[in-house]
C-alpha positions in Angstrom: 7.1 7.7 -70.8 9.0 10.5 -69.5 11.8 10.1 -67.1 10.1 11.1 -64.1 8.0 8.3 -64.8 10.9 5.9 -65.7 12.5 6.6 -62.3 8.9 5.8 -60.6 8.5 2.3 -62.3 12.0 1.3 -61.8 11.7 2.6 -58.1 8.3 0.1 -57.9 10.0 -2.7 -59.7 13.2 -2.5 -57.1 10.7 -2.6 -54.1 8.9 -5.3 -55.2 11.7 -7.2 -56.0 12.6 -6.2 -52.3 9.7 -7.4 -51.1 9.9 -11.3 -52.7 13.6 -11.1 -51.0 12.0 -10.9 -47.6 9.9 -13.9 -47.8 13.1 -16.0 -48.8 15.9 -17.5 -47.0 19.2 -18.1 -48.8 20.3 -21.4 -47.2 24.1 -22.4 -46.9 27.1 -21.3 -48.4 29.4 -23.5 -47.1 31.1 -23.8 -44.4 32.1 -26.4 -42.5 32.1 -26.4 -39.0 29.7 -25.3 -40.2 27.5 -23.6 -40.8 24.9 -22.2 -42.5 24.1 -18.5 -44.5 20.7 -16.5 -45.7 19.6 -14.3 -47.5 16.9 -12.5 -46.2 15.6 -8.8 -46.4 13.7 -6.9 -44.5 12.4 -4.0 -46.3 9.1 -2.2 -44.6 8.3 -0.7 -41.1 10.5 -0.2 -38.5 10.9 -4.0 -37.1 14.2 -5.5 -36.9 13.4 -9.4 -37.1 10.2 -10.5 -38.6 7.2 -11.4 -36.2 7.1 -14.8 -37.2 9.7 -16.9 -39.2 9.8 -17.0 -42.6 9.8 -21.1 -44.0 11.6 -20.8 -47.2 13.5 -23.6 -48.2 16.5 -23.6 -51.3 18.6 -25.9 -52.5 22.3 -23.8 -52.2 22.3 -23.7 -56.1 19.0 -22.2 -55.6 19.9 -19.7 -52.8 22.7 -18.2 -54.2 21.4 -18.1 -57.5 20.1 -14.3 -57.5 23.6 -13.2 -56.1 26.0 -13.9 -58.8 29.5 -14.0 -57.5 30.8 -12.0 -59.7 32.7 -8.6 -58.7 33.3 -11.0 -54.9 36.2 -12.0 -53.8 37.4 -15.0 -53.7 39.5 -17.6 -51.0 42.1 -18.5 -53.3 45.8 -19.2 -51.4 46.6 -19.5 -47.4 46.2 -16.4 -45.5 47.7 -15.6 -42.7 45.0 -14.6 -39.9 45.3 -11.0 -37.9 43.8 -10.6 -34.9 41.6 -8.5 -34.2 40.9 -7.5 -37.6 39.7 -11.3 -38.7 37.6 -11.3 -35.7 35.2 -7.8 -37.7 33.3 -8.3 -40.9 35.3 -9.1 -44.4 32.3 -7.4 -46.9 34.4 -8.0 -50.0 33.6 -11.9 -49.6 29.9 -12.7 -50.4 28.6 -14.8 -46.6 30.2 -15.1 -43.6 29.4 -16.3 -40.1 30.2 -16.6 -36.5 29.6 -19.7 -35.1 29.2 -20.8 -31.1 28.1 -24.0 -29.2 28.1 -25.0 -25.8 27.9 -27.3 -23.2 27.1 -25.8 -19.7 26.3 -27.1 -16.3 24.6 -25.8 -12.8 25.7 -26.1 -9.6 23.1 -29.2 -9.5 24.5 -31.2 -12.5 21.6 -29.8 -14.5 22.5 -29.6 -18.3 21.9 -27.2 -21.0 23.3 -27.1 -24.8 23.3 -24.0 -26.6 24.1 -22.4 -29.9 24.1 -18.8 -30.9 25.1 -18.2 -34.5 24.7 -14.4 -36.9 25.7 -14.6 -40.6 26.3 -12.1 -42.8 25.4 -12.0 -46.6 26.5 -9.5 -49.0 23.2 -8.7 -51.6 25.6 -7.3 -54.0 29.4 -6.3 -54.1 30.4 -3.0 -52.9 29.4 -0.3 -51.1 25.4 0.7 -51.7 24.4 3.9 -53.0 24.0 6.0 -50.1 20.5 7.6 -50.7 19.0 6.7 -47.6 19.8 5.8 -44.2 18.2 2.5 -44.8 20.5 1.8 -47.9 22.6 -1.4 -47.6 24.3 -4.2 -49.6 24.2 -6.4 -46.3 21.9 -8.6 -44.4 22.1 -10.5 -41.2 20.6 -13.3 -40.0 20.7 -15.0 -36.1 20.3 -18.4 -34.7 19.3 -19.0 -31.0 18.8 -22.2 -29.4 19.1 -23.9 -25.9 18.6 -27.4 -25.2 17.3 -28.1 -21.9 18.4 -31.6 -21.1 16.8 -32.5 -17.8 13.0 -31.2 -18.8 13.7 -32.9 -22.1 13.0 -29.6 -24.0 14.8 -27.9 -27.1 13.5 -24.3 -28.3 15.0 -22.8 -31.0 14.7 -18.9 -32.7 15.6 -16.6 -35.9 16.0 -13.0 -36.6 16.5 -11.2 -39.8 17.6 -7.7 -40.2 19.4 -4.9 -42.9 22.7 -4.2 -41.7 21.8 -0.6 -41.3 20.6 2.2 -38.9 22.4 0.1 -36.3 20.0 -2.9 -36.6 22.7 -5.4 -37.0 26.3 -5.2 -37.5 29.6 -6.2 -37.0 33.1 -4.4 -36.2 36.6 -5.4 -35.2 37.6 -3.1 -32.6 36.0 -3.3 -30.1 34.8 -6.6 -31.6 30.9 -6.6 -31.6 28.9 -8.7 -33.8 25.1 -8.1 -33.1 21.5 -8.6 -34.3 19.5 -6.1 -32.2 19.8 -7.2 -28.8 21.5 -10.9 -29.7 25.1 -10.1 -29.4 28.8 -11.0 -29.0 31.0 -8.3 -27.6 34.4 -8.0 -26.2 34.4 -6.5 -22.6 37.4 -4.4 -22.4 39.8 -3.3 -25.0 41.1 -7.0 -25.5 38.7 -9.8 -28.0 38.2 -11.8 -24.3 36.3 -12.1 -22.2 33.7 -12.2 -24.7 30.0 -11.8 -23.8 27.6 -13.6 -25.6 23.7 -12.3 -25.0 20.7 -13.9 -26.5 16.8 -14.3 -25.3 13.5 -14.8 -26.3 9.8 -15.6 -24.8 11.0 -17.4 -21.7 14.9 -18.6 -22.2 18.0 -16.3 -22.2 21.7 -16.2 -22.4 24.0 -14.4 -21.1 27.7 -16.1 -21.0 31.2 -15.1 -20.5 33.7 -16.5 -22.8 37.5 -16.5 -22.4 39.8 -17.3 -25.5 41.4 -21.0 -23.8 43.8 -22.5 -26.6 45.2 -20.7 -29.2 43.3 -20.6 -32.4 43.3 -22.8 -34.8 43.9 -22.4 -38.4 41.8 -25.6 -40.5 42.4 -26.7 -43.5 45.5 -25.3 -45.3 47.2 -22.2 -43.1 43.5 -21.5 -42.3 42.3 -22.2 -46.6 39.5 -24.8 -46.2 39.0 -26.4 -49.5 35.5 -27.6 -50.2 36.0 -29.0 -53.9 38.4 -29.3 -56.5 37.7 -25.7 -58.2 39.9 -22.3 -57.8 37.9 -20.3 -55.4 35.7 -23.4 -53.8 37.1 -22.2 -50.3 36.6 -20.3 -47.6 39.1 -19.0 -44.5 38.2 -20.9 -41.2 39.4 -20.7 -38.0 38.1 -21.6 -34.4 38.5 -21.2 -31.4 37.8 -25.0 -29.4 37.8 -25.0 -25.9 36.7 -21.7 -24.3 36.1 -21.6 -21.0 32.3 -20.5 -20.4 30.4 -19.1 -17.1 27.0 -17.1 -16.9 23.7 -17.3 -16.7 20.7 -19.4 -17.8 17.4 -18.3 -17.5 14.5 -20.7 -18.4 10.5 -20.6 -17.7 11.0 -18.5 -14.4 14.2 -20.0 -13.0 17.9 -18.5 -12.9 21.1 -20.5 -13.2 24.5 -20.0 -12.8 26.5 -22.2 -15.5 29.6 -22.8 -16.3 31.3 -25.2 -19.2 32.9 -24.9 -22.5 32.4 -23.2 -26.2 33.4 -23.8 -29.6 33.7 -21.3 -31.9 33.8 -21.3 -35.8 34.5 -18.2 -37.6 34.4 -18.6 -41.7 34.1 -16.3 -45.0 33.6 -17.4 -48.8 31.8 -16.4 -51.9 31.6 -20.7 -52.8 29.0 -22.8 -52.6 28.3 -26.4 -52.4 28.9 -28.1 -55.4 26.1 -29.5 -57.4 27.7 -33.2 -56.5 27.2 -32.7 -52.4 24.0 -32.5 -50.8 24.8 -31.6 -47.1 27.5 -32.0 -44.7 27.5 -33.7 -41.1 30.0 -31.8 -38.8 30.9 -32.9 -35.5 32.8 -30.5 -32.7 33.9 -32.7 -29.7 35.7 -31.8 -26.4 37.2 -34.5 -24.2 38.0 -34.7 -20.6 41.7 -35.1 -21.2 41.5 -32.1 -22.8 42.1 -32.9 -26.7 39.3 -31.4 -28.8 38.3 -33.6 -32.2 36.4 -31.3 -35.7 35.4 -33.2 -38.2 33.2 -32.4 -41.2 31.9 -34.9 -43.4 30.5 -33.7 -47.0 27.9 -35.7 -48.5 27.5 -36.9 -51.9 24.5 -36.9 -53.4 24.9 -40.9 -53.2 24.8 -40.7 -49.7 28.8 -41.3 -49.8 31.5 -38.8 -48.2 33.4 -36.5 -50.5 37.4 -36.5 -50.7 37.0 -33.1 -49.1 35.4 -33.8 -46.2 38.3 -33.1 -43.6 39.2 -32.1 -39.7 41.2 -31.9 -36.8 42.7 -33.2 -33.6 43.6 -30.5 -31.6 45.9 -32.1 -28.4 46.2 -30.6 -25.0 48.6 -28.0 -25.4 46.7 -26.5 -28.4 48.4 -28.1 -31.5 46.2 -29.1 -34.2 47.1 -31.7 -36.1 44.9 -31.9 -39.6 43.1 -34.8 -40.5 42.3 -36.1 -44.8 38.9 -37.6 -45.6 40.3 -40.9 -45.1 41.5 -40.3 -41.3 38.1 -40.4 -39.7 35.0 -43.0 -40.6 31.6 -41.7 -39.7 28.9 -44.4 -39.0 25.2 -43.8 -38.4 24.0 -45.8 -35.6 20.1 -45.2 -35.9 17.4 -42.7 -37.0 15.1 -40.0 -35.8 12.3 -38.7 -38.1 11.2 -35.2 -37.1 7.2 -35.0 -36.1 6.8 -31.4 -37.6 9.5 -31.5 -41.4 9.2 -35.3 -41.3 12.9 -35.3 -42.2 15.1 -38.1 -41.2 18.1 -37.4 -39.6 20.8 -39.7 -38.4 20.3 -40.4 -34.6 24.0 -41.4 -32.7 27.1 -41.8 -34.6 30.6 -43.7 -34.1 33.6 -42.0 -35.1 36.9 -43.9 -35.4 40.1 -42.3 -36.3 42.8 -40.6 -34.8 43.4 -43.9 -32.2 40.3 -42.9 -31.1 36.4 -45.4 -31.7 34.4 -42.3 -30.1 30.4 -42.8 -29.8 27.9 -40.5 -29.7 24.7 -39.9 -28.7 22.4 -37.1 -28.7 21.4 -35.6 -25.4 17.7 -34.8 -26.7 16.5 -37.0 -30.1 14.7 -33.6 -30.4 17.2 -30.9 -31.4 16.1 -30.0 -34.9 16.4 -26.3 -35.7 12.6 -25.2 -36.2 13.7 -21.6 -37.9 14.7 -21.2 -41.6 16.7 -22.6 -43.3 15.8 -26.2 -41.0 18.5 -28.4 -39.7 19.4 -30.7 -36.9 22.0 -29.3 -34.3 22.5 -30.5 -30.7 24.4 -31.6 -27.7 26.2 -35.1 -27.9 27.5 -36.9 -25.0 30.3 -39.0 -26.0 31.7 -41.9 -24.8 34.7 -44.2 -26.3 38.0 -45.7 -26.0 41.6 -44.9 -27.5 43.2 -48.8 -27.0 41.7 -49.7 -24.1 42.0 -46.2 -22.1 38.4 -45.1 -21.6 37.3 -41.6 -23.3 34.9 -39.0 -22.2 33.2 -36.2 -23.5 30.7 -34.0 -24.9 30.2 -31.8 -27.8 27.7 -30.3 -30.8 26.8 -32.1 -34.1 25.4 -30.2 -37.0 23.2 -32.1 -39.5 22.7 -30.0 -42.9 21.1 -31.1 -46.7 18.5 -33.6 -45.3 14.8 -33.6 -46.6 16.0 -31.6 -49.3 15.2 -33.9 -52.1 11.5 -34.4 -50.5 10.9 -31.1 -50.0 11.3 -30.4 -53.9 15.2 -28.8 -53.7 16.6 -29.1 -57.8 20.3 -29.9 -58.1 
């Protein structure tokens, strides 16, 4: 075989190889808050999502396992976060994401939930060689959903594309995070107000956010540890109570809304440890204007991990960690999906914090029908701190169920 030859076969075997990356989805890198990574490639044509979802479903070992973290860097020690700069991409770190719910209201009292959510996920460390315009290390991946409370509806999307030829990207300044025409922008030279745009078939977004409290650092200066290993970590911040205002457009009809956002912003080259199986994350906002994050990691026993953590973030914008052992998660009932036939956990009471919050989805139906599958939905929550009545809403995030049934090793 001559080397002409040698360059052809090893130029087949790369696009095949290419071509069995595009019918996967790498699920999950951690997270928290969180969230949820893939890897997906789209390699032929000039498309920039797939025409129709791709259902792949890994176990994280299994996802991550053809990207080696090796040659990635690692979140080691408390960083201090600079703004804008931690807003843009960090490609030296093997997944990222940025994370946004909402709860949003018309004029009328109608309600509608949403989440918009792009990840990044490196294929290999460094730069790629740049022999075509198409070359790239990076692909992203978007999540789109609204929940339609008062027609009892929830309709949920996912796009894949290369991060190259402008399909999908992300940049600091002006901060700009985008997935063909999904996007998060700033407006003006300033982070906020930040647009958010999404749409597909008959449902769109389009929502200004400002910035509200300060943001907050989780975990350790902004270090969230997810195990006991060097480098089981990622940076996390958010951003908990942003003022939101915009426009819903569903099945013919325009509204104008206006509510509030959460935002969770994280970057790691860990995954889940072959001990945890999921994670159940709550995000809460409440009337007297405290906002409550807590993650729960799961065991494979069903238990909570010592790493499971949160935080109470007050009025004025301080946050105020909370340990595994601060907040005690209960599952108050059950809903089995009719299309994965997953079980998820239905309603929830949190106590901790002085607070016995309860919560209760505001569809049963909010299970993410894209790739990787999850639950995630609006909550309305009601409780008490002594005998003080509490009020609220919020987003829950249900991730690591069904696994086992659908075949997942670990």
């Amino acid at each position: 075989m001559n080397e002409r030859e040698r360059r052809e076969r090893a130029t087949a075997q790369t696009w095949a190889w290419v071509r069995w990356a595009a019918a996967r989805i790498a699920l999950l890198t951690l997270v928290l808050g969180l969230g949820i990574v893939a890897l997906v490639m789209v390699t032929e044509g000039p498309r920039w999502y797939p025409a129709s979802p791709v259902r792949a479903r890994l176990s994280v070992a299994e996802a991550l396992g053809g990207v080696p973290a090796t040659g990635f860097a690692r979140a080691l020690t408390p960083q201090p976060f600079t703004f804008p700069r931690d807003h843009g991409p960090h490609p030296d770190f093997r997944t990222e994401w940025w994370y946004w719910t909402g709860n949003l209201l018309a004029p009328s009292g109608r309600h509608f939930g949403f989440q918009l959510t792009f990840f990044r996920a490196a294929l290999a460390p460094g730069a790629p060689r740049r022999e075509s315009d198409w070359a790239t290390s990076q692909v992203y991946l978007a999540h789109f959903a609204l929940t339609d409370t008062r027609s009892e509806r929830f309709r949920s999307w996912s796009r894949t594309s290369r991060g190259a030829l402008g399909l999908a990207g992300a940049t600091a300044e002006p901060f700009r995070v985008w997935l063909g025409d999904w996007e998060a922008r700033s407006e003006g030279a300033a982070t906020f107000p930040l647009r958010l745009h999404a749409g597909d078939e008959d449902v769109s977004v389009d929502l200004w956010l400002d910035g509200g409290k300060p943001p907050v650092a989780q975990g350790d200066a902004g270090l969230s540890r997810k195990g006991p290993e060097p480098g089981n970590a990622s940076y996390y911040y958010s951003f908990t109570r942003m003022p939101a205002r915009g426009v819903v457009r569903v099945r013919g009809e325009r509204l104008d809304v206006e509510g509030l956002a959460w935002m969770d912003r994280e970057w790691s080259t860990s995954a889940l440890g072959k001990d945890l199986a999921g994670w159940d994350w709550f995000a809460l906002q409440l009337e007297d204007g405290r906002d409550l994050m807590f993650y729960q990691l799961r065991r494979q026993d069903g238990g909570a991990a010592e790493w499971s953590a949160g935080v109470l973030v007050d009025a004025k914008g301080t946050a105020h960690p909370l340990g595994a052992r601060d907040v005690r998660v209960e599952s108050r009932g059950t809903w089995r999906s009719p299309r994965s036939n997953v079980a998820y956990p239905a309603g929830w009471r949190l106590t901790g914090a002085g607070l016995t919050l309860e919560l209760e989805p505001r569809l049963a139906d909010q299970e993410m029908d894209v790739s990787p599958r999850y639950w995630e939905g609006a909550v309305k929550v009601r409780g008490f701190e002594g005998s003080r009545p509490v009020l609220g809403s919020g987003y829950v995030e249900l991730v690591g169920y069904g696994e086992r049934r659908l075949g997942a090793k670990r």
